[in-house]
Backbone atoms as SQL, in Angstrom:
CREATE TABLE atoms (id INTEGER PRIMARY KEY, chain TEXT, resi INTEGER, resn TEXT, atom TEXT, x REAL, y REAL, z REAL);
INSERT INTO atoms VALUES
  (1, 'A', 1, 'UNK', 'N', -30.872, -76.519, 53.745),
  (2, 'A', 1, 'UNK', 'CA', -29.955, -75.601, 53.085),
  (3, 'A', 1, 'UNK', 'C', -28.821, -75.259, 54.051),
  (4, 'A', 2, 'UNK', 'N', -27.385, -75.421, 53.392),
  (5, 'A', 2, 'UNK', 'CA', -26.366, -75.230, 54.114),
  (6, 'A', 2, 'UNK', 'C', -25.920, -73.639, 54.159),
  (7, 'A', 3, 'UNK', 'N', -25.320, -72.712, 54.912),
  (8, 'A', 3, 'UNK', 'CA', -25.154, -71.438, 54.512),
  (9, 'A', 3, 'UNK', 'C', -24.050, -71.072, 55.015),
  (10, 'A', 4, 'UNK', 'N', -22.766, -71.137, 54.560),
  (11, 'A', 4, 'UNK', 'CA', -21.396, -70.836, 54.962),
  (12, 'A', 4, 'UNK', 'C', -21.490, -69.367, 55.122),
  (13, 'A', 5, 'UNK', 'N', -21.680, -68.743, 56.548),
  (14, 'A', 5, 'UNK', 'CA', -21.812, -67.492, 56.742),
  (15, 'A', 5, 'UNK', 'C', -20.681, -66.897, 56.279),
  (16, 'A', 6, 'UNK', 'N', -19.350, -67.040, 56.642),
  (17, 'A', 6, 'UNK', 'CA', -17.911, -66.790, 56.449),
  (18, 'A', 6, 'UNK', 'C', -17.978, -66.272, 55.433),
  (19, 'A', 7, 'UNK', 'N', -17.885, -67.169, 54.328),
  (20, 'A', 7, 'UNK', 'CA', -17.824, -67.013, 52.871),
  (21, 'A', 7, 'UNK', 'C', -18.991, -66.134, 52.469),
  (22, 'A', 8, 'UNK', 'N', -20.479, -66.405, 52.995),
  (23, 'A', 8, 'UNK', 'CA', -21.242, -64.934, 52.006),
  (24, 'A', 8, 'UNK', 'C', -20.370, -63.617, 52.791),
  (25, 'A', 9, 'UNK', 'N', -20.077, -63.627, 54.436),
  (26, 'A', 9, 'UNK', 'CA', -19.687, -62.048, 54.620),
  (27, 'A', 9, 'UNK', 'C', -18.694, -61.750, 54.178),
  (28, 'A', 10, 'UNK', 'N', -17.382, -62.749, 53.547),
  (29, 'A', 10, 'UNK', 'CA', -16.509, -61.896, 52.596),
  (30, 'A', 10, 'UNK', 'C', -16.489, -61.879, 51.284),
  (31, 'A', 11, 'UNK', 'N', -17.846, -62.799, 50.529),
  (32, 'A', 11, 'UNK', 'CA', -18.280, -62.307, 49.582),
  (33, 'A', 11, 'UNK', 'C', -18.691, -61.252, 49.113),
  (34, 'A', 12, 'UNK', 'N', -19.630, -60.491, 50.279),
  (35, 'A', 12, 'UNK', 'CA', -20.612, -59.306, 50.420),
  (36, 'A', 12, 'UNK', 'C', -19.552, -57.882, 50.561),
  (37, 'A', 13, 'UNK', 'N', -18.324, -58.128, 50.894),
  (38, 'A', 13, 'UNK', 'CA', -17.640, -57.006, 51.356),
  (39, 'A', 13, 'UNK', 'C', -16.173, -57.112, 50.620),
  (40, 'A', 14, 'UNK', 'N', -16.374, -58.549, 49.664),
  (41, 'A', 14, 'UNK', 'CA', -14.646, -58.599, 49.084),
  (42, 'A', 14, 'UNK', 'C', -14.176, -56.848, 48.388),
  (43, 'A', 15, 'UNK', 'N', -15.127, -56.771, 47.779),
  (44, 'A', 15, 'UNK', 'CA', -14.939, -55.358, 46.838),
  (45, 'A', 15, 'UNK', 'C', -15.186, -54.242, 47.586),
  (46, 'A', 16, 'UNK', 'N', -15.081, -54.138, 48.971),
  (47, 'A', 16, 'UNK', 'CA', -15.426, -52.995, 49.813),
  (48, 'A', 16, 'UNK', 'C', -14.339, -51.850, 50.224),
  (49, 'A', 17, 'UNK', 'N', -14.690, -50.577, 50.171),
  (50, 'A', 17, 'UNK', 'CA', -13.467, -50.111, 50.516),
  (51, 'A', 17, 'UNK', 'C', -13.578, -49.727, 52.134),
  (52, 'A', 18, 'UNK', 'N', -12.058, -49.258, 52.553),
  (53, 'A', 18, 'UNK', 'CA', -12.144, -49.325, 53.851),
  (54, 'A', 18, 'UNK', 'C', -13.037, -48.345, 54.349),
  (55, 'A', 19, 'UNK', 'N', -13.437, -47.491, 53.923),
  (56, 'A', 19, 'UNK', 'CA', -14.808, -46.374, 54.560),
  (57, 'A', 19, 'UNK', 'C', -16.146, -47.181, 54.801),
  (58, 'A', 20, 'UNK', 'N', -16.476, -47.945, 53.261),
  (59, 'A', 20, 'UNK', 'CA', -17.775, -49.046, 53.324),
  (60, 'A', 20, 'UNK', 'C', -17.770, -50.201, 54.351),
  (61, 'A', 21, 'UNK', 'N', -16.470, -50.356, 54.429),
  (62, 'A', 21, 'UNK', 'CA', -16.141, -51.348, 55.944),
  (63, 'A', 21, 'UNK', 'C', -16.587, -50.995, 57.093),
  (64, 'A', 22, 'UNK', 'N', -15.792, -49.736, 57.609),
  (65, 'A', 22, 'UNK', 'CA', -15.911, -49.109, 58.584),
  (66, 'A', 22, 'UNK', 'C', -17.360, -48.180, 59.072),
  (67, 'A', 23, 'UNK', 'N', -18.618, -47.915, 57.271),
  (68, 'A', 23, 'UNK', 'CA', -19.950, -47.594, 57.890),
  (69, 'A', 23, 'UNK', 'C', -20.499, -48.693, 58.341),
  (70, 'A', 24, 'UNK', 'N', -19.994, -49.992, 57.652),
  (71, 'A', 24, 'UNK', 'CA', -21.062, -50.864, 58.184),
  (72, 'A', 24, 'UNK', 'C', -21.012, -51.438, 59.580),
  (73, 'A', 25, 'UNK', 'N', -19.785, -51.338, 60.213),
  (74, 'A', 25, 'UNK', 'CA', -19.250, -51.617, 61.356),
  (75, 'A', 25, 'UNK', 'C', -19.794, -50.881, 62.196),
  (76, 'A', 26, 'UNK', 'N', -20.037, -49.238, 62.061),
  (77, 'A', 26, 'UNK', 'CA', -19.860, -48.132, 62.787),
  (78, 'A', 26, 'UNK', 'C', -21.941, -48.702, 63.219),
  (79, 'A', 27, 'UNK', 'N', -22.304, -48.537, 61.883),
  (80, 'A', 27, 'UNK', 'CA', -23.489, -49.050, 61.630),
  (81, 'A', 27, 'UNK', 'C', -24.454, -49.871, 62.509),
  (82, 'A', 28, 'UNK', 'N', -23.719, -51.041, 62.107),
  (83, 'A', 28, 'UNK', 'CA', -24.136, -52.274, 62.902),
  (84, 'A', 28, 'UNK', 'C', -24.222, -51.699, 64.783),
  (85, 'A', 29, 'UNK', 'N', -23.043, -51.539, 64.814),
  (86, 'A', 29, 'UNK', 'CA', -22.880, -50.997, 66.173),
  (87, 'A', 29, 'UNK', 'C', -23.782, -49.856, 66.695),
  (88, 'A', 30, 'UNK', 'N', -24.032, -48.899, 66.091),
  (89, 'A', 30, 'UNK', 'CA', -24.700, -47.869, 66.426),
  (90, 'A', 30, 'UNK', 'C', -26.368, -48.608, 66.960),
  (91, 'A', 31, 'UNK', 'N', -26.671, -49.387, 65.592),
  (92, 'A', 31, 'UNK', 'CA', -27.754, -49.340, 65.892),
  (93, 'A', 31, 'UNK', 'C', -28.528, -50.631, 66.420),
  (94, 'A', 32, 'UNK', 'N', -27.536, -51.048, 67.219),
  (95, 'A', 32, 'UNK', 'CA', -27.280, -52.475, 68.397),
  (96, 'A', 32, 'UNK', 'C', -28.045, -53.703, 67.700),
  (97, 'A', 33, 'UNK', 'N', -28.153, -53.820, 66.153),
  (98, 'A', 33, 'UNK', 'CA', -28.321, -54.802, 65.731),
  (99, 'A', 33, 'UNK', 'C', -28.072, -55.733, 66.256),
  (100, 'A', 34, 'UNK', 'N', -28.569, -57.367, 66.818),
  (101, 'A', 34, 'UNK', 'CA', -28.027, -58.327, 66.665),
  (102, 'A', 34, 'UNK', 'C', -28.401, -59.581, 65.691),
  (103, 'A', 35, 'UNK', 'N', -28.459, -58.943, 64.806),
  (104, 'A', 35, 'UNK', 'CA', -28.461, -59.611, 63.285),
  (105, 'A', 35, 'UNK', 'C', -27.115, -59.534, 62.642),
  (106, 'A', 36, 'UNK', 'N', -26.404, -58.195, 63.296),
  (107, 'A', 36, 'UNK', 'CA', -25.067, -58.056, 62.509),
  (108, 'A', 36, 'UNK', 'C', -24.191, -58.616, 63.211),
  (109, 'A', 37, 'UNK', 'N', -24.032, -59.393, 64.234),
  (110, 'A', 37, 'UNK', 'CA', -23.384, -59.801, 65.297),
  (111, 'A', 37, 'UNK', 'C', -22.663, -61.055, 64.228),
  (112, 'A', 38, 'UNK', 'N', -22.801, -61.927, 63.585),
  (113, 'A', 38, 'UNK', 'CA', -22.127, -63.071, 62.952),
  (114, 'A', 38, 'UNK', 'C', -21.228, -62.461, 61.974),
  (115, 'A', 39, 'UNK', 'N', -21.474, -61.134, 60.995),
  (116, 'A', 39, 'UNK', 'CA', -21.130, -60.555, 60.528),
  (117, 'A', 39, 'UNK', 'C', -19.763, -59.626, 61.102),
  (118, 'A', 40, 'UNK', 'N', -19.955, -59.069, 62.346),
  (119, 'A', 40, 'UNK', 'CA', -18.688, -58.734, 63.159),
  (120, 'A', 40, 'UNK', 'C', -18.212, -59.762, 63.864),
  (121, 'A', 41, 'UNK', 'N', -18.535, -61.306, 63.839),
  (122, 'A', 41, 'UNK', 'CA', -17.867, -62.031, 64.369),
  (123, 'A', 41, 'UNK', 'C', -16.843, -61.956, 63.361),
  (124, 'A', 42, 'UNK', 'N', -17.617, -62.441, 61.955),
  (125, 'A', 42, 'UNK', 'CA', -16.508, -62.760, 60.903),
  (126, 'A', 42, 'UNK', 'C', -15.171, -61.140, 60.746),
  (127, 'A', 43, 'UNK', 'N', -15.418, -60.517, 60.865),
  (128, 'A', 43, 'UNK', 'CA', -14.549, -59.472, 60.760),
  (129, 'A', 43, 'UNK', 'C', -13.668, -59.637, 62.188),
  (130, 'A', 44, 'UNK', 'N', -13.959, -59.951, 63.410),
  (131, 'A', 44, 'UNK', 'CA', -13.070, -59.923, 64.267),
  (132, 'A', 44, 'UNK', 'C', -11.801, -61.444, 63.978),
  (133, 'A', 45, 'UNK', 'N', -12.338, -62.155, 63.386),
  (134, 'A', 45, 'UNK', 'CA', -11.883, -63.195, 63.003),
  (135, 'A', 45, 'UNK', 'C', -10.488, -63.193, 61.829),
  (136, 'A', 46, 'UNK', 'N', -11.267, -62.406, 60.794),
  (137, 'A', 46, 'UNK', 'CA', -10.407, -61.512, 60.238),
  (138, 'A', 46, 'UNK', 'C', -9.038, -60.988, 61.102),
  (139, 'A', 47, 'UNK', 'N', -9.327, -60.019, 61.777),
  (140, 'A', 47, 'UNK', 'CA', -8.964, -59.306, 62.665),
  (141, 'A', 47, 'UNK', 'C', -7.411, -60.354, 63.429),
  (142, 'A', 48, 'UNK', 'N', -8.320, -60.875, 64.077),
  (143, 'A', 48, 'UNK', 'CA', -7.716, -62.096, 64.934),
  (144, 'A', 48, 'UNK', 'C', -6.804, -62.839, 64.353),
  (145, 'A', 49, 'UNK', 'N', -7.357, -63.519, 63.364),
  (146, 'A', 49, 'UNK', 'CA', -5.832, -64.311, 62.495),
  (147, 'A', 49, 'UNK', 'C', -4.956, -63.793, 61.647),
  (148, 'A', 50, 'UNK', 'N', -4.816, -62.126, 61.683),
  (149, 'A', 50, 'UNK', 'CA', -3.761, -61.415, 60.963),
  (150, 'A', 50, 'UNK', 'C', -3.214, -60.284, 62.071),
  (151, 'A', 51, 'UNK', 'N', -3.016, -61.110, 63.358),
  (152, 'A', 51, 'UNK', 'CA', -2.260, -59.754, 64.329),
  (153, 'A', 51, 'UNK', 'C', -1.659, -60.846, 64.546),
  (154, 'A', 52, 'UNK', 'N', -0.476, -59.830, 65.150),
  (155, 'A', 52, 'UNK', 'CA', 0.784, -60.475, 65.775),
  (156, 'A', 52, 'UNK', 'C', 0.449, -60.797, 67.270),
  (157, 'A', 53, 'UNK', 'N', 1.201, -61.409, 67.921),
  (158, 'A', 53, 'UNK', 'CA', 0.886, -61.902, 69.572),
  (159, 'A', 53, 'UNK', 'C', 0.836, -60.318, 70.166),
  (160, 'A', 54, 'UNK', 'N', 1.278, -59.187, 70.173),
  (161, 'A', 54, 'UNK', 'CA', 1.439, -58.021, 70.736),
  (162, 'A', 54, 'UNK', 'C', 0.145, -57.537, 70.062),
  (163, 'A', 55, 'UNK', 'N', 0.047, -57.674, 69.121),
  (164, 'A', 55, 'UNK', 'CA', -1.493, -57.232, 68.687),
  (165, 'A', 55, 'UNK', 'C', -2.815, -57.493, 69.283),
  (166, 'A', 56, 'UNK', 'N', -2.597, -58.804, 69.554),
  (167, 'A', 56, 'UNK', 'CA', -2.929, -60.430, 70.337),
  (168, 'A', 56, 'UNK', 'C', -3.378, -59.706, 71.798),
  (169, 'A', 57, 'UNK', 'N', -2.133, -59.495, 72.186),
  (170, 'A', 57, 'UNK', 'CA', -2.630, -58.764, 73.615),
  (171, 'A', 57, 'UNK', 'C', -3.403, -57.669, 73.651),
  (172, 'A', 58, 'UNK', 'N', -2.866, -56.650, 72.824),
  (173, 'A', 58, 'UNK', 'CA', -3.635, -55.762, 73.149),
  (174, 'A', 58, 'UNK', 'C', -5.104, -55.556, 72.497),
  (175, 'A', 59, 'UNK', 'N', -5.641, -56.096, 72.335),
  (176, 'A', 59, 'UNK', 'CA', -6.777, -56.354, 71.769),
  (177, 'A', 59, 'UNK', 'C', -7.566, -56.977, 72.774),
  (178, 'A', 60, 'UNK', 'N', -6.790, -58.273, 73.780),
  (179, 'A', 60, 'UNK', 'CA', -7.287, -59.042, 75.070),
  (180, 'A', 60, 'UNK', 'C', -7.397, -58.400, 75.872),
  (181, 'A', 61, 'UNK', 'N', -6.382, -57.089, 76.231),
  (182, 'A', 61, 'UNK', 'CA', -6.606, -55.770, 77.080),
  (183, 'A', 61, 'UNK', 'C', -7.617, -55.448, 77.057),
  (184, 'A', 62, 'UNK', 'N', -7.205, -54.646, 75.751),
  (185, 'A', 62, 'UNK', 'CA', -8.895, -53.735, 75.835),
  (186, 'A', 62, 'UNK', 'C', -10.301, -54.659, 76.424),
  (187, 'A', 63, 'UNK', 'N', -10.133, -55.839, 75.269),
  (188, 'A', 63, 'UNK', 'CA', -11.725, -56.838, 75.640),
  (189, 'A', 63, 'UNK', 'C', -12.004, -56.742, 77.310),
  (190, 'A', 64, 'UNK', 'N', -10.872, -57.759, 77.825),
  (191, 'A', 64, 'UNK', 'CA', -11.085, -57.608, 79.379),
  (192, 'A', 64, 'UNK', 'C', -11.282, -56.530, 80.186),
  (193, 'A', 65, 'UNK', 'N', -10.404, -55.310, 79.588),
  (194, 'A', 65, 'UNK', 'CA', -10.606, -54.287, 80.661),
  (195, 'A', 65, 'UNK', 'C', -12.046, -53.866, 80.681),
  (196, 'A', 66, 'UNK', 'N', -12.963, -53.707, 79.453),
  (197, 'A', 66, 'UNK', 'CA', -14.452, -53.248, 79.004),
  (198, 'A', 66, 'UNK', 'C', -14.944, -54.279, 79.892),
  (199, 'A', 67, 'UNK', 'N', -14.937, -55.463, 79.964),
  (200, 'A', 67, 'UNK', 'CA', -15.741, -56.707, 80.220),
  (201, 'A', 67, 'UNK', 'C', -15.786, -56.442, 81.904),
  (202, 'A', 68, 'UNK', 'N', -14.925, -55.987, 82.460),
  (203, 'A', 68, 'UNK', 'CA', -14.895, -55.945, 84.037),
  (204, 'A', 68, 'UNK', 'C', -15.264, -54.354, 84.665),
  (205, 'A', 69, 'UNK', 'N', -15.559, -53.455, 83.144),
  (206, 'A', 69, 'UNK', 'CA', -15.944, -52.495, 83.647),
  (207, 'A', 69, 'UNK', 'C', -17.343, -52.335, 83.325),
  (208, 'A', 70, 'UNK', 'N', -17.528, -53.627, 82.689),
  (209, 'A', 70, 'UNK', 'CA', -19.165, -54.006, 82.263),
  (210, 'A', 70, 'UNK', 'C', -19.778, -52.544, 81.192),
  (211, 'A', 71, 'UNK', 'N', -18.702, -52.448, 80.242),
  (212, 'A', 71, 'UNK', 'CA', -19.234, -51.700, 79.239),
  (213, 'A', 71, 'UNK', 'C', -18.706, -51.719, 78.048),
  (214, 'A', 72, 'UNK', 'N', -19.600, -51.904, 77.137),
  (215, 'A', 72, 'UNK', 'CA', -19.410, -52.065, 76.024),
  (216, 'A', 72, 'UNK', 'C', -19.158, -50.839, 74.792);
């Protein structure tokens, strides 16, 4: 069985509003799932191919600056 993750997580959330977005995010995160981890991949992805290069950066900021202060 093939399972295009992509497509079920914006199946699962096409009709979502931005609050239902943002519990499940807040969610996932809170409660250090890593089951939800493919699921916030697909949303950073999201994310990622609708910013501008200045968006671009600052988004690489933040990542790196957390990553070298070893906190997430």
């Amino acid at each position: 069985m093939n399972i295009d993750i992509r497509k079920s997580i914006i199946n699962n959330f096409k009709d979502s509003s931005k609050d239902e977005i943002n519990d499940s995010i807040s969610s996932s995160i809170k409660e250090n799932d890593e089951i939800t981890l493919p699921g916030l991949g697909v949303f950073f992805e999201i994310l990622w191919k609708n910013s501008d290069e200045v968006e671009k950066q600052n988004i690489l900021n933040i990542i790196s600056n957390n990553m070298k202060e070893g906190s997430i």
